[in-house]
Backbone as CSV, one residue per row, in Angstrom:
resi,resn,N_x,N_y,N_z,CA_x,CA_y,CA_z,C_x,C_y,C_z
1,UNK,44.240,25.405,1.295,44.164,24.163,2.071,44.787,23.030,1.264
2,UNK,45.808,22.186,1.863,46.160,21.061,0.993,45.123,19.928,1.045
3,UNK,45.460,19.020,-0.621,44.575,17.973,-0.872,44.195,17.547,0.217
4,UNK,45.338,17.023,1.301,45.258,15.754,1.799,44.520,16.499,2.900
5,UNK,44.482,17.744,2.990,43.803,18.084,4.598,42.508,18.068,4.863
6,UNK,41.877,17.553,3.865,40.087,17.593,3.669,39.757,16.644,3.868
7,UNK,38.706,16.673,4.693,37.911,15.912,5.235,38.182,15.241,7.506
8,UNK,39.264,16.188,7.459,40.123,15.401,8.210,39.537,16.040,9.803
9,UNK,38.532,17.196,9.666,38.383,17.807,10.693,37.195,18.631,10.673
10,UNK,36.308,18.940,12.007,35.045,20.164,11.436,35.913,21.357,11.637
11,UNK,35.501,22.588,11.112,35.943,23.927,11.819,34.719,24.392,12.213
12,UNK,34.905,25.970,12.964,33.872,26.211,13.669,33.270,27.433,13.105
13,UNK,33.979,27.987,12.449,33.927,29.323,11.486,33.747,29.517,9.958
14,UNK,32.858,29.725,8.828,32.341,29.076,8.047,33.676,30.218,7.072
15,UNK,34.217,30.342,6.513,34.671,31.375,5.433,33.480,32.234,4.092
16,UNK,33.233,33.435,4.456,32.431,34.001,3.795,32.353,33.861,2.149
17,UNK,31.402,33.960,1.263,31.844,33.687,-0.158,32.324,34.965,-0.148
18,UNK,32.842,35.150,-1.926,33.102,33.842,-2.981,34.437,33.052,-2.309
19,UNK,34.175,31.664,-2.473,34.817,30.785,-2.147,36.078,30.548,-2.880
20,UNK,37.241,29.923,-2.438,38.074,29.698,-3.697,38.089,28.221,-3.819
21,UNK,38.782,27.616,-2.931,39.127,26.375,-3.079,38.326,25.019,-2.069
22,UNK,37.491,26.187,-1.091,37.015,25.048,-0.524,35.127,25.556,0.135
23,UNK,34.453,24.518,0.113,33.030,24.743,0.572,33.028,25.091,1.656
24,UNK,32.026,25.742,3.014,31.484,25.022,4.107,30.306,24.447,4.246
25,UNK,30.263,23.115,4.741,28.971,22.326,4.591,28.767,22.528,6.209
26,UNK,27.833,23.102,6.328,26.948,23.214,8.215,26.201,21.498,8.092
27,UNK,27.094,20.911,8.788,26.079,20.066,9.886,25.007,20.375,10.611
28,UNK,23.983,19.349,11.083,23.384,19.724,12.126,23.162,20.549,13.238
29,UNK,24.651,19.990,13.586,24.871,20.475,15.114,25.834,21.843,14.503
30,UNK,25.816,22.423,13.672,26.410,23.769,13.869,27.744,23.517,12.999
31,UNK,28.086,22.140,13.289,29.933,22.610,12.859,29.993,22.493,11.272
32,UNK,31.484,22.942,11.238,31.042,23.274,9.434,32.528,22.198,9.027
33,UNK,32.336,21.752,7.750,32.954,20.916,7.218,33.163,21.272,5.848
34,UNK,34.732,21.469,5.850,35.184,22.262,4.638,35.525,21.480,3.545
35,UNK,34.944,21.740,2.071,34.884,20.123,1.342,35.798,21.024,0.066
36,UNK,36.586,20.157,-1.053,37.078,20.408,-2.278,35.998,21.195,-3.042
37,UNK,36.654,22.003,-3.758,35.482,22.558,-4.777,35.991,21.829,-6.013
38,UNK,34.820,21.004,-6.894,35.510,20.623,-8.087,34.873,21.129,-9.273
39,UNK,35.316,21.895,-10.011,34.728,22.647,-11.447,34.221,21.945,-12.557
40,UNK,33.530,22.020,-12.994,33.056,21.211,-14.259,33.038,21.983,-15.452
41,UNK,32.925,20.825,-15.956,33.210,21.408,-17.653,34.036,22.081,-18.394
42,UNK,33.428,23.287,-18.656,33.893,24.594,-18.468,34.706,25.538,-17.563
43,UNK,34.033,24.925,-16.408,34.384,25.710,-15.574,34.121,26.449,-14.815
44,UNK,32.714,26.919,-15.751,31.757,27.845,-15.026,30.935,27.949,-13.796
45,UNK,30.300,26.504,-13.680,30.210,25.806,-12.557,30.865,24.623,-11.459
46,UNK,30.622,23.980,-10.532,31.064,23.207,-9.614,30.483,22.744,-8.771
47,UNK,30.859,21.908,-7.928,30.159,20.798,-6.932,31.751,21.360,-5.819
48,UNK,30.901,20.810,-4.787,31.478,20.154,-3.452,31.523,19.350,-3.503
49,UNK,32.605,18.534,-3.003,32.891,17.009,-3.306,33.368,16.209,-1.709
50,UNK,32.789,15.176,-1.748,33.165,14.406,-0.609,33.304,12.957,-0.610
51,UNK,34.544,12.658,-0.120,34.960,10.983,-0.376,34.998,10.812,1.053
52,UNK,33.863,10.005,1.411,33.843,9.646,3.121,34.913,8.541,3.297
53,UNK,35.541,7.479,2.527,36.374,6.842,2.752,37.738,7.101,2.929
54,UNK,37.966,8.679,2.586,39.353,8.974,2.945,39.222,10.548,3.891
55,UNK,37.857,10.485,4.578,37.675,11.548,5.645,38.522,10.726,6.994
56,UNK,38.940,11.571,7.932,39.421,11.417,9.724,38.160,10.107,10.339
57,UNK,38.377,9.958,10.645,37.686,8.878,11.483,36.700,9.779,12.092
58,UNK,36.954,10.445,13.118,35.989,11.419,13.350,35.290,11.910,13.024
59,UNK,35.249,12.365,11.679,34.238,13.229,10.783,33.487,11.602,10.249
60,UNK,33.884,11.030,9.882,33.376,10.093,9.265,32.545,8.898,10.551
61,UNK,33.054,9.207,11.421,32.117,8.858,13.140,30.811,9.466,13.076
62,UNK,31.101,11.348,13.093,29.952,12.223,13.504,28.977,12.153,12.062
63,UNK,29.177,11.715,11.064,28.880,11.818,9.628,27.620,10.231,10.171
64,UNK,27.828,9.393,10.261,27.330,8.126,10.792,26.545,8.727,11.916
65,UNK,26.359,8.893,13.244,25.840,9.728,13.824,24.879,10.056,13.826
66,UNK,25.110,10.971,12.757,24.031,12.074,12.468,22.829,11.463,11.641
67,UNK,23.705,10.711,10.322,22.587,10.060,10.064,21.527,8.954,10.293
68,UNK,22.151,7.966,11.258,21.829,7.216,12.301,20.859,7.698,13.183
69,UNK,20.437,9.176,13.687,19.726,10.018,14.389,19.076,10.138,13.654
70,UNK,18.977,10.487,12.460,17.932,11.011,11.494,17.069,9.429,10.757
71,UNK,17.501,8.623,10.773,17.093,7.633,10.407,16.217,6.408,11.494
72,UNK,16.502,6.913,12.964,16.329,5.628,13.911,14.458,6.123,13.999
73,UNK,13.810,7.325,13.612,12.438,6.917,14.107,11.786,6.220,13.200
74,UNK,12.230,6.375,11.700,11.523,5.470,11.356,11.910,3.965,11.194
75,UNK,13.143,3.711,12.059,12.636,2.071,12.689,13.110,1.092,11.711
76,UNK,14.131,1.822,10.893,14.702,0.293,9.243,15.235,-0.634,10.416
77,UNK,14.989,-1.738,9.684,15.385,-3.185,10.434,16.442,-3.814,9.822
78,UNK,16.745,-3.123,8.402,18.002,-3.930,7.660,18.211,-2.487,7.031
79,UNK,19.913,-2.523,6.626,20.558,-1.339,5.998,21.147,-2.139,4.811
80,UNK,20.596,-1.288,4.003,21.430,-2.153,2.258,22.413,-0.485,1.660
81,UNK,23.771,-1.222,1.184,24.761,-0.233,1.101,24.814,-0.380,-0.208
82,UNK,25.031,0.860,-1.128,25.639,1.382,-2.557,26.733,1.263,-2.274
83,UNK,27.557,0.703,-2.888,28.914,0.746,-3.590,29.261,2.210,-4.164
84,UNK,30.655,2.528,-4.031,31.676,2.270,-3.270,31.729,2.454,-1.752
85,UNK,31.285,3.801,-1.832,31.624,4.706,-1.066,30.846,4.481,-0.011
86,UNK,29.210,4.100,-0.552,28.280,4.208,0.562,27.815,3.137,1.606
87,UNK,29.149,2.132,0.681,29.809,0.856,2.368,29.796,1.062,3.446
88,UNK,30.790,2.334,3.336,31.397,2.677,4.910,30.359,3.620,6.127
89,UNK,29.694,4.189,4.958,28.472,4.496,5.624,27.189,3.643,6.150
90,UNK,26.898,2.724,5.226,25.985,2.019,5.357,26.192,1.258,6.684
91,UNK,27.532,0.369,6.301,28.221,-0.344,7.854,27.880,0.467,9.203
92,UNK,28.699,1.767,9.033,28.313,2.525,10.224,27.259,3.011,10.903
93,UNK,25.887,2.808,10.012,24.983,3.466,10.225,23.987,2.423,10.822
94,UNK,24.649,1.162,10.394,23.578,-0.166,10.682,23.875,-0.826,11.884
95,UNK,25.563,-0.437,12.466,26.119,-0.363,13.745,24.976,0.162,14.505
96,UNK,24.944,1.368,14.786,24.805,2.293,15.009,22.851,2.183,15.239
97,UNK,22.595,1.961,14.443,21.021,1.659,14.612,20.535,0.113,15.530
98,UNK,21.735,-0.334,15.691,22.152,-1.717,16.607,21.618,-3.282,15.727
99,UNK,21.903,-3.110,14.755,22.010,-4.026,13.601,23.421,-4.683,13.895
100,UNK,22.854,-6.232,13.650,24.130,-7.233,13.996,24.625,-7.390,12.145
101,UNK,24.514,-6.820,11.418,24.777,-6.465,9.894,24.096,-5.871,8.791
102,UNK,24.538,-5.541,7.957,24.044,-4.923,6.680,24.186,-5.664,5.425
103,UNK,23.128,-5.681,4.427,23.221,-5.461,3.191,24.358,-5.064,2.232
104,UNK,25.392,-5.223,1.909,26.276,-4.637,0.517,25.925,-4.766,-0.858
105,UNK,25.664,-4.324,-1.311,25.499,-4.463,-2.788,26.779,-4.442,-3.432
106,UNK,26.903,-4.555,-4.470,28.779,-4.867,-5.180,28.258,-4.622,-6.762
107,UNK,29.575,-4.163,-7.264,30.179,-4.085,-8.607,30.713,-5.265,-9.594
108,UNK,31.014,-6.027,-8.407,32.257,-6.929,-8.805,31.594,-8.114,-8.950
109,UNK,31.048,-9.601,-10.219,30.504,-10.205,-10.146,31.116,-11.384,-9.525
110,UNK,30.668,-12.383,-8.741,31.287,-13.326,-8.333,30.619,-14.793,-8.903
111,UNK,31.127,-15.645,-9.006,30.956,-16.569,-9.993,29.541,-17.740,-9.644
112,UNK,29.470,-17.091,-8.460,27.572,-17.668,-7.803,26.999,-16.915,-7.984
113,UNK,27.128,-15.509,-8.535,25.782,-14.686,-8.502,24.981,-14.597,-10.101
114,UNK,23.560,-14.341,-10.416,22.679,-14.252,-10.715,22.370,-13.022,-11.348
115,UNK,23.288,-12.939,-12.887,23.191,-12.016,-13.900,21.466,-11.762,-13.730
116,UNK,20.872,-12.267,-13.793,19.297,-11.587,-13.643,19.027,-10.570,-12.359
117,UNK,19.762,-10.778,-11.555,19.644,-10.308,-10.052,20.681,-8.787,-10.344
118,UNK,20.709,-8.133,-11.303,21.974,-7.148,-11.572,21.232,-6.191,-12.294
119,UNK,21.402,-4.854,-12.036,21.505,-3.291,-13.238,22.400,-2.951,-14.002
120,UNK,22.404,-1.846,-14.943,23.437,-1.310,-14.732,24.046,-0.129,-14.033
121,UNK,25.124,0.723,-13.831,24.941,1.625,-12.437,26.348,2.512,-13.423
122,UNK,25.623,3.861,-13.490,26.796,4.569,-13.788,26.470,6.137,-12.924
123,UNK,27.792,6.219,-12.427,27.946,7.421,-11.512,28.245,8.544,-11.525
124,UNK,28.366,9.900,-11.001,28.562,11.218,-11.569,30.525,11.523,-11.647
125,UNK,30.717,10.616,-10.312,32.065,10.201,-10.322,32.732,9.816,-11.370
126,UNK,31.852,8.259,-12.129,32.666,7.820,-13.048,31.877,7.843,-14.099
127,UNK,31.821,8.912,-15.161,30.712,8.959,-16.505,30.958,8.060,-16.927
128,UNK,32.047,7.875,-17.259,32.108,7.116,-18.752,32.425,5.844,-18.216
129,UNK,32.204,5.088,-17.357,32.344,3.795,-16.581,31.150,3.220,-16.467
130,UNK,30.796,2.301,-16.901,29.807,1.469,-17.101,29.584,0.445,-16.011
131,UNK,29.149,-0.145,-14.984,29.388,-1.209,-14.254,27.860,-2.108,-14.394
132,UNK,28.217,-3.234,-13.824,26.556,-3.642,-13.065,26.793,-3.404,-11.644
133,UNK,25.330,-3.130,-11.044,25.173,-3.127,-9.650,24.370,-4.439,-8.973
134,UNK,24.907,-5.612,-8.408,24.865,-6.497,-8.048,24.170,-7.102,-6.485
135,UNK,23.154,-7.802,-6.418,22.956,-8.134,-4.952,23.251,-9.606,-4.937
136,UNK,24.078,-10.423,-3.864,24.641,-11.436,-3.694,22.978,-12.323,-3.334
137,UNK,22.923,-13.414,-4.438,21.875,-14.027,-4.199,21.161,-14.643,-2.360
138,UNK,22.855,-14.781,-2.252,22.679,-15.408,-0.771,22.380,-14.560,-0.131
139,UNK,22.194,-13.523,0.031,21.670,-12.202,0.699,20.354,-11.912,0.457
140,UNK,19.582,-12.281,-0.580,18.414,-11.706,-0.534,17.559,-12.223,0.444
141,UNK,17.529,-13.238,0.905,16.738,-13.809,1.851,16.161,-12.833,3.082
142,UNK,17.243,-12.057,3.235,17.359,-10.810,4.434,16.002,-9.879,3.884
143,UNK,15.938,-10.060,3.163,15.264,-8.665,2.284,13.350,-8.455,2.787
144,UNK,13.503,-9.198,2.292,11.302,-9.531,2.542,11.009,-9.163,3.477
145,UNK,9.953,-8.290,3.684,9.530,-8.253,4.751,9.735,-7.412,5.832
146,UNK,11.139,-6.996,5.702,11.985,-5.784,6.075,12.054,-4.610,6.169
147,UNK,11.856,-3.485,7.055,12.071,-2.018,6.797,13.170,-2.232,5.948
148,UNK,13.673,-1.592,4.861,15.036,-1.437,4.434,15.421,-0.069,4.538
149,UNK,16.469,0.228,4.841,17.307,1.680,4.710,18.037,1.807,3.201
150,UNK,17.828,2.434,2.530,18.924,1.850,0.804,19.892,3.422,1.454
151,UNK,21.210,2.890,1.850,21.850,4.382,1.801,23.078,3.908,0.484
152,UNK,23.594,5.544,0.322,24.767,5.899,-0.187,25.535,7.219,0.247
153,UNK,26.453,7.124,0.017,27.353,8.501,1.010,27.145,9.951,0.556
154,UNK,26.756,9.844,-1.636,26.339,11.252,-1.556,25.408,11.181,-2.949
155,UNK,24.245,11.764,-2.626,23.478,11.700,-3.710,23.392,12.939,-4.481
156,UNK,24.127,12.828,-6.061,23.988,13.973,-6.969,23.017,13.968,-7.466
157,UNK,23.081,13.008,-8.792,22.245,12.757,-10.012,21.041,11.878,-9.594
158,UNK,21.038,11.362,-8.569,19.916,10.043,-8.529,20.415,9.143,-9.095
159,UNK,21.240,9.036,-10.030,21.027,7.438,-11.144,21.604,6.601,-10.441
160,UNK,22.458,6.408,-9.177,23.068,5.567,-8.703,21.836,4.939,-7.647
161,UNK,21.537,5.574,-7.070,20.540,5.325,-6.156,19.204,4.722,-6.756
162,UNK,18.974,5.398,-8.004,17.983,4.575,-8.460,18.281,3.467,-9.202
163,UNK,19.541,3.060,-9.688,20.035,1.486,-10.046,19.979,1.133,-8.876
164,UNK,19.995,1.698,-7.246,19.740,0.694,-6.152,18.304,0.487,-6.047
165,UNK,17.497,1.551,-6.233,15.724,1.310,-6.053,15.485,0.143,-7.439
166,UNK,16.099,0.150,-7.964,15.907,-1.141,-9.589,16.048,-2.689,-9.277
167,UNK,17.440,-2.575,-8.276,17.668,-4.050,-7.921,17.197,-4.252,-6.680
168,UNK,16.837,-3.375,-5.868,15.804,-4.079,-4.767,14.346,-4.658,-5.359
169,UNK,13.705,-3.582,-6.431,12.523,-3.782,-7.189,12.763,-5.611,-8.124
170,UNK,14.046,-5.948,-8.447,13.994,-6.928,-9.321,13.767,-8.253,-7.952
171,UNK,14.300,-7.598,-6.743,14.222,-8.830,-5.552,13.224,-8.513,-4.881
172,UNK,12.762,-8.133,-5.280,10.873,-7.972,-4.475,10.272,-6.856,-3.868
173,UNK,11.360,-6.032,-3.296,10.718,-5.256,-2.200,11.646,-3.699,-2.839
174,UNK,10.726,-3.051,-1.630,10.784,-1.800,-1.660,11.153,-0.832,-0.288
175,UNK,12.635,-0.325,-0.183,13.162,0.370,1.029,11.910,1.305,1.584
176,UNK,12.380,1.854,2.563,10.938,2.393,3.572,11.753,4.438,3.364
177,UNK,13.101,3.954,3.202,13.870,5.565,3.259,15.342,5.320,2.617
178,UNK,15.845,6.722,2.157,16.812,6.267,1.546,17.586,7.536,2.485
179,UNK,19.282,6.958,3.155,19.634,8.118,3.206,20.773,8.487,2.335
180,UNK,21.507,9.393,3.111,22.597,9.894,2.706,23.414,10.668,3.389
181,UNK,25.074,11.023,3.311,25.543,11.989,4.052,25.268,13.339,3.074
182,UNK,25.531,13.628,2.323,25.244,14.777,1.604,24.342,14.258,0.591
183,UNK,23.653,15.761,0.090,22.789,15.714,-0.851,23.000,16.979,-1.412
184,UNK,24.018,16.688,-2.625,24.440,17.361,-3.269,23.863,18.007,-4.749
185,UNK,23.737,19.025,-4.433,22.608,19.972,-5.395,21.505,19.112,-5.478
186,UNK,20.288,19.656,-6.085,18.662,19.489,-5.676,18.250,18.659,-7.402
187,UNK,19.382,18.447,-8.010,19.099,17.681,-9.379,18.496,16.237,-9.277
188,UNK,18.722,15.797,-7.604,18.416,14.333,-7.828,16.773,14.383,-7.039
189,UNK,16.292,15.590,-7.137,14.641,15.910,-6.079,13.707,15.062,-7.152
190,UNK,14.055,15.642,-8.541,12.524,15.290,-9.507,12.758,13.518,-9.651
191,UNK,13.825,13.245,-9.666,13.913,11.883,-10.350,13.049,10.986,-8.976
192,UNK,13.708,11.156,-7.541,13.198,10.297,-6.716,12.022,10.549,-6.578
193,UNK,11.280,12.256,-6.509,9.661,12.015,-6.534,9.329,11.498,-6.922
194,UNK,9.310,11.121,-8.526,8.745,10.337,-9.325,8.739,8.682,-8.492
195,UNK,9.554,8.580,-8.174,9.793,7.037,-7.898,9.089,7.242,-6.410
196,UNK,8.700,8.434,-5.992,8.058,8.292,-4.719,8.917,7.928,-3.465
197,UNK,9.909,9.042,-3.278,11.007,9.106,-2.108,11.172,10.383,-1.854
198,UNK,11.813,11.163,-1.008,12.634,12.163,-0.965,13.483,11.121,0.119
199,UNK,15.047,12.101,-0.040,16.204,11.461,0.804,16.242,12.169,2.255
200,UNK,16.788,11.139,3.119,17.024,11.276,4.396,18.361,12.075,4.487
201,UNK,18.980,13.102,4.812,20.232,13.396,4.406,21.053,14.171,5.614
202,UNK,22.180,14.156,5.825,23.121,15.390,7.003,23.538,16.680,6.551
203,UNK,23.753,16.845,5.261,23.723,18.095,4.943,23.650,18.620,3.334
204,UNK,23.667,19.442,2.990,23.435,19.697,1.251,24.103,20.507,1.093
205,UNK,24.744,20.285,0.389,25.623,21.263,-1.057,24.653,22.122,-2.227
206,UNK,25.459,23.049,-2.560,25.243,23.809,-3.733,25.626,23.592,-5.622
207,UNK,25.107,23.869,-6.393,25.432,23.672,-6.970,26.347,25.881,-7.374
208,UNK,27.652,24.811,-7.437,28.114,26.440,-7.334,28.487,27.183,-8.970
209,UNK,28.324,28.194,-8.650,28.753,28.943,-9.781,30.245,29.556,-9.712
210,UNK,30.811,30.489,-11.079,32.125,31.224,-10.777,31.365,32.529,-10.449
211,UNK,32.149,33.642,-10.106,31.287,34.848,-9.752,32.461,36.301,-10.316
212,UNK,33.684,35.325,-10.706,34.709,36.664,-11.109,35.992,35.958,-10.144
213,UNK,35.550,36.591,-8.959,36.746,36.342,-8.032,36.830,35.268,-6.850
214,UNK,35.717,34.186,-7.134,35.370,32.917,-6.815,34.160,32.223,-6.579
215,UNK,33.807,31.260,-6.184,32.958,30.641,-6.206,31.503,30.631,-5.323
216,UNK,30.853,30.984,-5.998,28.829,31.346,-5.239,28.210,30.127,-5.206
């Protein structure tokens, strides 16, 4: 499958393991969504990988959707978005739940905001990248009082998500659910128990292994 063809479409037929070059992630509704396999380390192991900002409109429609369905009984009244990725989700999902806007959180400091009001936030994406994770002072007002939704587009490690449970905690409150489009391998289960969550999610990945003649 070429780079550029991922993300761009569901198929309907899952490809049996060992895998070579690409996952199937089952949706909900049945259809399967064929993601990059990316190797780590060594080599030995790998992730499924998904960048919702450069998926088809479509997939990235039914991706919103789904989690929008999974999220509307319990009733969030405001959607607060992780950076980068989990913008485009967040936006869509707060559409979608019939929210006249969302929450963004940001990377990028702007020259009114409130170094006290900030974490720091490092991602599985970018190790060795250091950022703060930022809420625009003028925004918190939204916050109090609020069901909150805290989404992001894919939860590995937890640590991103929980630099978002940190800076809601430094502005007072506490989200009601967190979602996600994927929930990628089960590494990020112990960290959020602790903090007293499990994630709202559309589908889960493996954490894959090599097997000889491809990927389990």
């Amino acid at each position: 499958m070429r780079p550029e063809a991922f993300w761009q479409g569901f198929v309907t037929d899952a490809p049996p393991p060992p895998w070579q070059g690409a996952y199937p992630a089952t949706m909900p509704d049945g259809r399967i969504l064929l993601l990059p396999i990316r190797p780590l380390g060594e080599g030995e192991t790998a992730l499924a990988s998904l960048i919702l900002n450069q998926a088809g409109f479509a997939v990235e429609r039914a991706v919103a959707d789904l989690l929008a369905a999974r999220l509307r009984p319990l009733k969030p009244d405001i959607v607060v978005g992780l950076p980068t990725l989990g913008l485009t989700l967040a936006r869509a999902v707060a559409e979608r739940l019939g929210h006249s806007r969302y929450v963004p959180l940001g990377t990028s400091q702007k020259f009114w905001y409130d170094p006290a009001l900030s974490v720091p936030l490092r991602s599985i994406t970018s190790p060795d990248s250091e950022k703060r994770l930022y809420l625009d002072p003028r925004l918190r007002p939204l916050l109090p009082g609020r069901r909150i939704a805290l989404i992001d587009d894919v939860i590995s490690t937890g640590r991103s998500i929980s630099a978002g449970l940190d800076l809601l905690s430094l502005a007072g409150v506490t989200p009601i659910v967190i979602g996600t489009a994927m929930l990628q391998t089960d590494r990020s289960t112990a960290l959020l128990e602790q903090r007293g969550f499990a994630s709202v999610h559309v589908f889960k990945s493996p954490l894959l292994t090599w097997g000889g003649t491809g990927w389990v």
